[in-house]
PyMOL commands that place a pseudoatom at each C-alpha (Angstrom):
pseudoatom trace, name=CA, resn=UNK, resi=1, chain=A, elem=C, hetatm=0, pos=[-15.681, -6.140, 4.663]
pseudoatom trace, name=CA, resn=UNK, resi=2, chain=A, elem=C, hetatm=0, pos=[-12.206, -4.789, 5.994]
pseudoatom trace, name=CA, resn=UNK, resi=3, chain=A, elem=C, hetatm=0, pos=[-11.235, -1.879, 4.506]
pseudoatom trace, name=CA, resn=UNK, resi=4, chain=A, elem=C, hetatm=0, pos=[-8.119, -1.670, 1.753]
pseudoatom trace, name=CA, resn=UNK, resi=5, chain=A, elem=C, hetatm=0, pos=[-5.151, -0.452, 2.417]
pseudoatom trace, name=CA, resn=UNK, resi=6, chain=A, elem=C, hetatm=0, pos=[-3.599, 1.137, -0.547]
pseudoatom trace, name=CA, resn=UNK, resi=7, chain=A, elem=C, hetatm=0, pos=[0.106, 0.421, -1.562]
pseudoatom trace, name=CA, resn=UNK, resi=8, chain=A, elem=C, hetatm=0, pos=[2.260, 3.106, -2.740]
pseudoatom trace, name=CA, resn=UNK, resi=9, chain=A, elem=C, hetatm=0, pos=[2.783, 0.821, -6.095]
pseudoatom trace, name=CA, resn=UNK, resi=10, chain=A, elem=C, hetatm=0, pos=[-1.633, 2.085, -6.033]
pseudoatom trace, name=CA, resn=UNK, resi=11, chain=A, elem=C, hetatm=0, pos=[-1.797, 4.987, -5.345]
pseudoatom trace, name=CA, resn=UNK, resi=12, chain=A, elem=C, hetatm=0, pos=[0.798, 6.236, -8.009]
pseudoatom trace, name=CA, resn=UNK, resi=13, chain=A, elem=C, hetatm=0, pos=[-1.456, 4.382, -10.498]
pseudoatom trace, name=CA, resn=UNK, resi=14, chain=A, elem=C, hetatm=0, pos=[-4.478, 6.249, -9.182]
pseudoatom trace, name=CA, resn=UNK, resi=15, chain=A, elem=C, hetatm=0, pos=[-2.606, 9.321, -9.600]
pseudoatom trace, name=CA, resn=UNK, resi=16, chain=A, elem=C, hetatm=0, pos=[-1.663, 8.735, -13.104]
pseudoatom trace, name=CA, resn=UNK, resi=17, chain=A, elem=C, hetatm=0, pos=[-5.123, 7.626, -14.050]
pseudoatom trace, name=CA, resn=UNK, resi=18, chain=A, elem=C, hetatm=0, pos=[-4.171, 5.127, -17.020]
pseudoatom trace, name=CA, resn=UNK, resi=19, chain=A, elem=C, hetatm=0, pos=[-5.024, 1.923, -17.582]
pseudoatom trace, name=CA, resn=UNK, resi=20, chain=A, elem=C, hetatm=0, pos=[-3.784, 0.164, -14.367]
pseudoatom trace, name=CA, resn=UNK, resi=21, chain=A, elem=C, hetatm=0, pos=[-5.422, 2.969, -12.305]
pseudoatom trace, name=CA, resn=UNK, resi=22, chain=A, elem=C, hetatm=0, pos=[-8.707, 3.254, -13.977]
pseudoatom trace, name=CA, resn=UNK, resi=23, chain=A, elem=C, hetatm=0, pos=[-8.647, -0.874, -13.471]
pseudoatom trace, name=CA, resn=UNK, resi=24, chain=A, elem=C, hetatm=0, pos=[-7.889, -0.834, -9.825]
pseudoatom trace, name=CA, resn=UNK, resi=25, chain=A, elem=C, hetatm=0, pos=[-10.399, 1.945, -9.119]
pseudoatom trace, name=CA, resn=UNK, resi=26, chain=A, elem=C, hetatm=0, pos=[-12.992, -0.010, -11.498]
pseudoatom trace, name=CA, resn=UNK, resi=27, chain=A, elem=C, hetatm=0, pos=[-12.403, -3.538, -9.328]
pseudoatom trace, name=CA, resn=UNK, resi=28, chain=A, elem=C, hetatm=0, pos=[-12.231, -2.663, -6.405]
pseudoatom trace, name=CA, resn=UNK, resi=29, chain=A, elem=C, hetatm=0, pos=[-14.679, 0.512, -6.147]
pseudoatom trace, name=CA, resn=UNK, resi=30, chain=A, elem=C, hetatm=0, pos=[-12.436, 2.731, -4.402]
pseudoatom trace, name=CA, resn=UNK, resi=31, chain=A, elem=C, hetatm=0, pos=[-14.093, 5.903, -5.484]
pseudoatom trace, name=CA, resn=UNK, resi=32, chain=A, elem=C, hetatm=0, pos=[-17.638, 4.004, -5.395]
pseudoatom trace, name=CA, resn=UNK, resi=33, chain=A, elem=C, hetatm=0, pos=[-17.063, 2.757, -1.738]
pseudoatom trace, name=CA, resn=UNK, resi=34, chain=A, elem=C, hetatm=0, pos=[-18.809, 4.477, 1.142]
pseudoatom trace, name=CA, resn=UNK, resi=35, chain=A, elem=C, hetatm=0, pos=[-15.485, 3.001, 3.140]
pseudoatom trace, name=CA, resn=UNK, resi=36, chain=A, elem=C, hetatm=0, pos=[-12.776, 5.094, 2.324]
pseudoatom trace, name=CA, resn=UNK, resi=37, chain=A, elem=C, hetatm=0, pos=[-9.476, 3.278, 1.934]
pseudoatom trace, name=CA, resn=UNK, resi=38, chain=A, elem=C, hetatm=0, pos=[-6.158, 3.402, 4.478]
pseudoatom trace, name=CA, resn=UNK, resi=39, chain=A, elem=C, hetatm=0, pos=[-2.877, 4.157, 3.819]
pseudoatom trace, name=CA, resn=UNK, resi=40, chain=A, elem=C, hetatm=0, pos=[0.275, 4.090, 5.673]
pseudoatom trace, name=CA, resn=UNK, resi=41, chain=A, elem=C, hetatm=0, pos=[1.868, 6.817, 7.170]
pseudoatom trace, name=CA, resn=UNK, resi=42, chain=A, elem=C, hetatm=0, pos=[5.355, 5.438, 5.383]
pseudoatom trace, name=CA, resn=UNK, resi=43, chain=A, elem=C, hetatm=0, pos=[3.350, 5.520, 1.813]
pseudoatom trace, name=CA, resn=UNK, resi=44, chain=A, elem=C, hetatm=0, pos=[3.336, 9.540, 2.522]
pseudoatom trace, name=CA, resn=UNK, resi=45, chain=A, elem=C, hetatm=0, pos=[7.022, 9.241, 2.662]
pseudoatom trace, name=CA, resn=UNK, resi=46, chain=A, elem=C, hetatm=0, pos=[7.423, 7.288, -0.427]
pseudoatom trace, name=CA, resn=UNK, resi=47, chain=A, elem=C, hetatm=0, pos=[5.032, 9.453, -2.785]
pseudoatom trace, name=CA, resn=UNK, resi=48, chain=A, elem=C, hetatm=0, pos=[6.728, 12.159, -1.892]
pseudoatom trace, name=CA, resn=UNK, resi=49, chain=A, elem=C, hetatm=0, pos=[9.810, 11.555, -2.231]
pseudoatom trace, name=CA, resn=UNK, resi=50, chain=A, elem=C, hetatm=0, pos=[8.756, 9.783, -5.469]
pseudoatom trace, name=CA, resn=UNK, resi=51, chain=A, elem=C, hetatm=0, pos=[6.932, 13.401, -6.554]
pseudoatom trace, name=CA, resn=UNK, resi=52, chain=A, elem=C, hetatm=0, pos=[10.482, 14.902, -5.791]
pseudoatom trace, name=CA, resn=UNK, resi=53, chain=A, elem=C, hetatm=0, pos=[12.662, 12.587, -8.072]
pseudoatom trace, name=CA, resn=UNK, resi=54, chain=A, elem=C, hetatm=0, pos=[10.095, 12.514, -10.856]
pseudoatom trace, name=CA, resn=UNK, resi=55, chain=A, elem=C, hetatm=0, pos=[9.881, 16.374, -10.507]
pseudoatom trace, name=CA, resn=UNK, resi=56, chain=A, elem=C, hetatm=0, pos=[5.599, 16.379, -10.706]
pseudoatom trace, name=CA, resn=UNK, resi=57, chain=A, elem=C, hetatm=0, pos=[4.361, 19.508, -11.853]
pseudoatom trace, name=CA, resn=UNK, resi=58, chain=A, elem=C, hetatm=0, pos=[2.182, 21.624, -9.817]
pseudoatom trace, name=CA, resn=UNK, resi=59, chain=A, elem=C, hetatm=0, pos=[-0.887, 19.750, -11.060]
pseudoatom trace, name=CA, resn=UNK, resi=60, chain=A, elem=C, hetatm=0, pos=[0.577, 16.070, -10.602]
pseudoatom trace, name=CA, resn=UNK, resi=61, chain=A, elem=C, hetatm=0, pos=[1.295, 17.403, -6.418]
pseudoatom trace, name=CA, resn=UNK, resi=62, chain=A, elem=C, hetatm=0, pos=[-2.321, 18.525, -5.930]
pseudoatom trace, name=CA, resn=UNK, resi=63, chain=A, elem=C, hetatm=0, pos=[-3.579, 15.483, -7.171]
pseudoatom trace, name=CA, resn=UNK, resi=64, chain=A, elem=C, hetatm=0, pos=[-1.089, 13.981, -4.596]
pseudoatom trace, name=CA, resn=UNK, resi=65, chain=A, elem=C, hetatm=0, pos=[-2.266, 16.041, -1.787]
pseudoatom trace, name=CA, resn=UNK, resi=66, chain=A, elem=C, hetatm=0, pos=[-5.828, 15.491, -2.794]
pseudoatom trace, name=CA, resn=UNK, resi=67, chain=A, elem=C, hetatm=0, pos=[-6.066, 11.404, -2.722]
pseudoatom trace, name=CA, resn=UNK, resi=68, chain=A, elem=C, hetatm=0, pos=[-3.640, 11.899, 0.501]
pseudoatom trace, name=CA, resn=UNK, resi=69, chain=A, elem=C, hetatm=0, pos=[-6.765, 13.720, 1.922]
pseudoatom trace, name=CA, resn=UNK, resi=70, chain=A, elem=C, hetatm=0, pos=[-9.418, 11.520, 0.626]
pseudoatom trace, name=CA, resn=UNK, resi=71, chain=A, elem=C, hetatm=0, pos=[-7.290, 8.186, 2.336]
pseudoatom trace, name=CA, resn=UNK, resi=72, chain=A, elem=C, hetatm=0, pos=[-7.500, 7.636, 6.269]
pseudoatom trace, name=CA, resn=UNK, resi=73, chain=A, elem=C, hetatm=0, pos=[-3.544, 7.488, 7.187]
pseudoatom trace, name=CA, resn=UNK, resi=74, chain=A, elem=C, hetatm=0, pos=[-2.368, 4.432, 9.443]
pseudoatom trace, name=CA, resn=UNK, resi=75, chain=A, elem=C, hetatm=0, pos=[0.301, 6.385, 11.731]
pseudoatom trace, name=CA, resn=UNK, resi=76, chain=A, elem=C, hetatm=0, pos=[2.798, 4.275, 13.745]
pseudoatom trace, name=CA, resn=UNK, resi=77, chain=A, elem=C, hetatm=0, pos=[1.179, 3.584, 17.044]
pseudoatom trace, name=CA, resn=UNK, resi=78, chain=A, elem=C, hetatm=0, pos=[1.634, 0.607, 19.287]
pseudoatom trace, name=CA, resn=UNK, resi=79, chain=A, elem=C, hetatm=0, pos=[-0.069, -1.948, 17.305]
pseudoatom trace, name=CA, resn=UNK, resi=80, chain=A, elem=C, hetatm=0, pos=[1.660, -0.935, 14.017]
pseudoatom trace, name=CA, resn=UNK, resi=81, chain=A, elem=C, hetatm=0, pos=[4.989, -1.156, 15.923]
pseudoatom trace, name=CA, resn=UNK, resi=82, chain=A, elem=C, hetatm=0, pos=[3.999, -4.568, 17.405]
pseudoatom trace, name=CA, resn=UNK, resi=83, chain=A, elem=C, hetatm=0, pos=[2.935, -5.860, 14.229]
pseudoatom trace, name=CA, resn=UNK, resi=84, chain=A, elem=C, hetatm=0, pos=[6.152, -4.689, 12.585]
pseudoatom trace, name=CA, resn=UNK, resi=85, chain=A, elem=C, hetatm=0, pos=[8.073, -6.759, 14.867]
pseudoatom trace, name=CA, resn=UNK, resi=86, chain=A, elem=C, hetatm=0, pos=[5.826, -9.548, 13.400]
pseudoatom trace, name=CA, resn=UNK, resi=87, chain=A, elem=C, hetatm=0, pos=[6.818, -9.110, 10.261]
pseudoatom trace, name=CA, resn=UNK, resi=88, chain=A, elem=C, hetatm=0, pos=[10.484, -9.204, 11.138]
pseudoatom trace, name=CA, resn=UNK, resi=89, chain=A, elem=C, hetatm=0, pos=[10.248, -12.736, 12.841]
pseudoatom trace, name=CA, resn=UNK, resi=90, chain=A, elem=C, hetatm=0, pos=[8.146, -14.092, 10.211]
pseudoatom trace, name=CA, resn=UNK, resi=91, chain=A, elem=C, hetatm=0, pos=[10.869, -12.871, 7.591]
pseudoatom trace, name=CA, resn=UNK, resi=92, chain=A, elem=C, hetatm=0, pos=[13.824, -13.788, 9.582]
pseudoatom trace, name=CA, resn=UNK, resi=93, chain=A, elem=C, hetatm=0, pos=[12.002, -17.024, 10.075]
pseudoatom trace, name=CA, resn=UNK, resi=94, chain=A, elem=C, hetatm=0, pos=[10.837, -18.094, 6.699]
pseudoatom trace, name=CA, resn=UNK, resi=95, chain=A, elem=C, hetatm=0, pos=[14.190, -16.658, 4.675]
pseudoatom trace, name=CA, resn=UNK, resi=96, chain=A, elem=C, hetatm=0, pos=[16.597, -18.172, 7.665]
pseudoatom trace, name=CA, resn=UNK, resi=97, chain=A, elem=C, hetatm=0, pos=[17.464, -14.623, 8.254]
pseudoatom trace, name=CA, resn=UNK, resi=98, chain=A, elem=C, hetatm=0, pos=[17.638, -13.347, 4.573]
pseudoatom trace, name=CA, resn=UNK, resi=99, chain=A, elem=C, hetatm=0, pos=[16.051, -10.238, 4.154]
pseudoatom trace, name=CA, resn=UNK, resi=100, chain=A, elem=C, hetatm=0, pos=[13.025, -10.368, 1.566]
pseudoatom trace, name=CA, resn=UNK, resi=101, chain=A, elem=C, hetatm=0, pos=[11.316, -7.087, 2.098]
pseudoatom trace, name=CA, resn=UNK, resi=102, chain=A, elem=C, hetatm=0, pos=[12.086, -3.791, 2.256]
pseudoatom trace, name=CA, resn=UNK, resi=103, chain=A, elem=C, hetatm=0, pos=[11.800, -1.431, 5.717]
pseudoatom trace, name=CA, resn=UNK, resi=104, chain=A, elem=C, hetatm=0, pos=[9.351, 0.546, 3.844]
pseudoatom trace, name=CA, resn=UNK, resi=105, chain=A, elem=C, hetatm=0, pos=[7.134, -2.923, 3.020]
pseudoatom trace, name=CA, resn=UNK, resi=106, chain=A, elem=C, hetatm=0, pos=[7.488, -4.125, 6.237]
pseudoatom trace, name=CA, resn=UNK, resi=107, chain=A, elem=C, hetatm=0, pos=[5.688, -1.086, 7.980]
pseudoatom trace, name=CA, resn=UNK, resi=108, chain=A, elem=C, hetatm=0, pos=[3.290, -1.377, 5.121]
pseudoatom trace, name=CA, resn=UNK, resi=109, chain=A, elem=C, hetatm=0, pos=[2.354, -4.879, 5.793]
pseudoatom trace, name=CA, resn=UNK, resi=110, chain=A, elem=C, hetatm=0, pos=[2.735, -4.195, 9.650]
pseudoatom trace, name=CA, resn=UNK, resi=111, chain=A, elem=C, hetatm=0, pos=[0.162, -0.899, 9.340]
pseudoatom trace, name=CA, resn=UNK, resi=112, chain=A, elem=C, hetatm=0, pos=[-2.184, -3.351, 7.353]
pseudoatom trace, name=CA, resn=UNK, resi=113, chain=A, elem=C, hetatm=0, pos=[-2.191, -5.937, 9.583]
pseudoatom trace, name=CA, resn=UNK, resi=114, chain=A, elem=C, hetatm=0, pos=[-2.670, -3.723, 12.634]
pseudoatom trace, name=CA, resn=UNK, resi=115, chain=A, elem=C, hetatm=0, pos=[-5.703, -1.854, 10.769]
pseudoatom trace, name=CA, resn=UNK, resi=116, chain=A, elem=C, hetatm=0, pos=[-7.366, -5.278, 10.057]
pseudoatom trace, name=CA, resn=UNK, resi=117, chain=A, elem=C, hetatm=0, pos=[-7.336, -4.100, 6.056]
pseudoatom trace, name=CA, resn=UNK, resi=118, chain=A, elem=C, hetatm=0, pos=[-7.178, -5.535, 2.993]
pseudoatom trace, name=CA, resn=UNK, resi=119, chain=A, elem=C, hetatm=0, pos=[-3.479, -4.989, 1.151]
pseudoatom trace, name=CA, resn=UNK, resi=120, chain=A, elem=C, hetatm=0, pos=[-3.839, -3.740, -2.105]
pseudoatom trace, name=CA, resn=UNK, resi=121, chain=A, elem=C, hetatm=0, pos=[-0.654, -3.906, -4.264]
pseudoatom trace, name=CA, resn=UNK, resi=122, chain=A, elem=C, hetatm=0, pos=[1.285, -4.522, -7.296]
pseudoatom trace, name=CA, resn=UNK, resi=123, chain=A, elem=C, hetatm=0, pos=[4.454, -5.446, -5.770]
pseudoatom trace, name=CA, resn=UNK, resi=124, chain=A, elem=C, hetatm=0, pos=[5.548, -9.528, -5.565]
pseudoatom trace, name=CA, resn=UNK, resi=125, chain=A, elem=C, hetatm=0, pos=[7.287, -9.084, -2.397]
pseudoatom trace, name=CA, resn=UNK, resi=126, chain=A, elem=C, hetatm=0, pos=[4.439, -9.206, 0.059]
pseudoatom trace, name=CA, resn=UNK, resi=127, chain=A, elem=C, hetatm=0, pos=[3.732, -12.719, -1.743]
pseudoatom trace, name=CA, resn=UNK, resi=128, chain=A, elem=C, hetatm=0, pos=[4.966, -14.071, 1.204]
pseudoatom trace, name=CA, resn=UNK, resi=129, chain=A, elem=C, hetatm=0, pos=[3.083, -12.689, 3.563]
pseudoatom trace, name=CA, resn=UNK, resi=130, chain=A, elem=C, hetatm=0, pos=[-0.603, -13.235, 1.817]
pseudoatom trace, name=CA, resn=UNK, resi=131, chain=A, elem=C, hetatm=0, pos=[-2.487, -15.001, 2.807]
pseudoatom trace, name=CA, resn=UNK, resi=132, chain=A, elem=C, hetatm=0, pos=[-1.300, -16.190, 5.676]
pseudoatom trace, name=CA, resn=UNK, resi=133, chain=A, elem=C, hetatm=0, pos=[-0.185, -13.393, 7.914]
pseudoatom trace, name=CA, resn=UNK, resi=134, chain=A, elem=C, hetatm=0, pos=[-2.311, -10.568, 5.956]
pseudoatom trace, name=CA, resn=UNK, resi=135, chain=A, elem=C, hetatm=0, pos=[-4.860, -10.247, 3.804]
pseudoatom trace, name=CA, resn=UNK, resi=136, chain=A, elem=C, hetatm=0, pos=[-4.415, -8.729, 0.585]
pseudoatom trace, name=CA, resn=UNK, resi=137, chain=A, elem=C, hetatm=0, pos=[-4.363, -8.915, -3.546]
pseudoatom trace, name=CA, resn=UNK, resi=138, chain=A, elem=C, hetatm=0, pos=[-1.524, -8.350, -5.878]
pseudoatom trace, name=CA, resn=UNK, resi=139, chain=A, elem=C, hetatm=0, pos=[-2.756, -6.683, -8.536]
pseudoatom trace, name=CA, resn=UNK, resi=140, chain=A, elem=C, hetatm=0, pos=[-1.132, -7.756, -12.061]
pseudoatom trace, name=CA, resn=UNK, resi=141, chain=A, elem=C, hetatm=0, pos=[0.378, -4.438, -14.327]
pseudoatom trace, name=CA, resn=UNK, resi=142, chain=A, elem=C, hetatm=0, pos=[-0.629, -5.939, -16.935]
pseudoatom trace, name=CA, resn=UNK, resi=143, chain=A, elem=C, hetatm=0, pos=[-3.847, -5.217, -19.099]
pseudoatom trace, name=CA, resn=UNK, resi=144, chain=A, elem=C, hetatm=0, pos=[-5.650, -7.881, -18.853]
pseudoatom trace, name=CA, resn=UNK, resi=145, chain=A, elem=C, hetatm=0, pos=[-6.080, -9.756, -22.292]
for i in range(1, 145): cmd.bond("trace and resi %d" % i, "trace and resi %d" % (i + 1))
show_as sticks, trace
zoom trace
């Protein structure tokens, strides 16, 4: 099985260890899993500056710093970059140009697709992309009922 590739849109859940986090942890293993799970290099970005503009508290950033460790990062090499150019001409192709993902999502998907992992996320916009171009699962925020 490939391994996942967390989200940012995850790994804030798994930081704040409610329901949605406990859920995603609970379904997919993550903690249980003998594999640990990727992230992108660009997530790092995001969760930090997310940490800034949220102002976490001492605790909140060493639970950041401590999943950061636990996840194998996806940096931008060659095959990230390559796949990132992917994702560009399968967006400007399927929108007729119109931009449907963000910079950030686009390196996401790329780093996924160049890792061979499984996208794990809560955020609709890679909808376009899975199945067909990555793999992945778009986890609902909702509690199930």
């Amino acid at each position: 099985m490939p391994p996942y590739l967390l989200d940012t849109s995850v790994v804030l859940a798994l930081i704040r260890w409610q329901e949605l986090g406990k859920r995603i942890d609970a379904t997919y293993g993550l903690r249980q899993s003998r594999e640990r799970p990727v992230i992108c290099v660009v997530s790092h970005g995001e969760l930090w500056a997310i940490a800034r503009r949220l102002g976490f508290g001492e605790s909140k950033q060493h639970e950041l710093v401590r999943l950061l460790d636990e996840l194998v990062t996806v940096e931008l090499d060659r095959a990230v970059i390559d796949a990132y150019a992917e994702v560009q001409q399968l967006l400007h192709t399927q929108a007729g140009g119109a931009r449907t993902l963000s910079n950030n999502d686009a390196w996401i998907a790329a780093a996924t697709r160049a890792a061979g992992a499984t996208l794990l996320t809560t955020d609709a916009d890679f909808d376009s992309l899975i199945p067909g171009f990555i793999r992945g699962h778009r986890i609902s925020r909702d509690a199930p009922r």
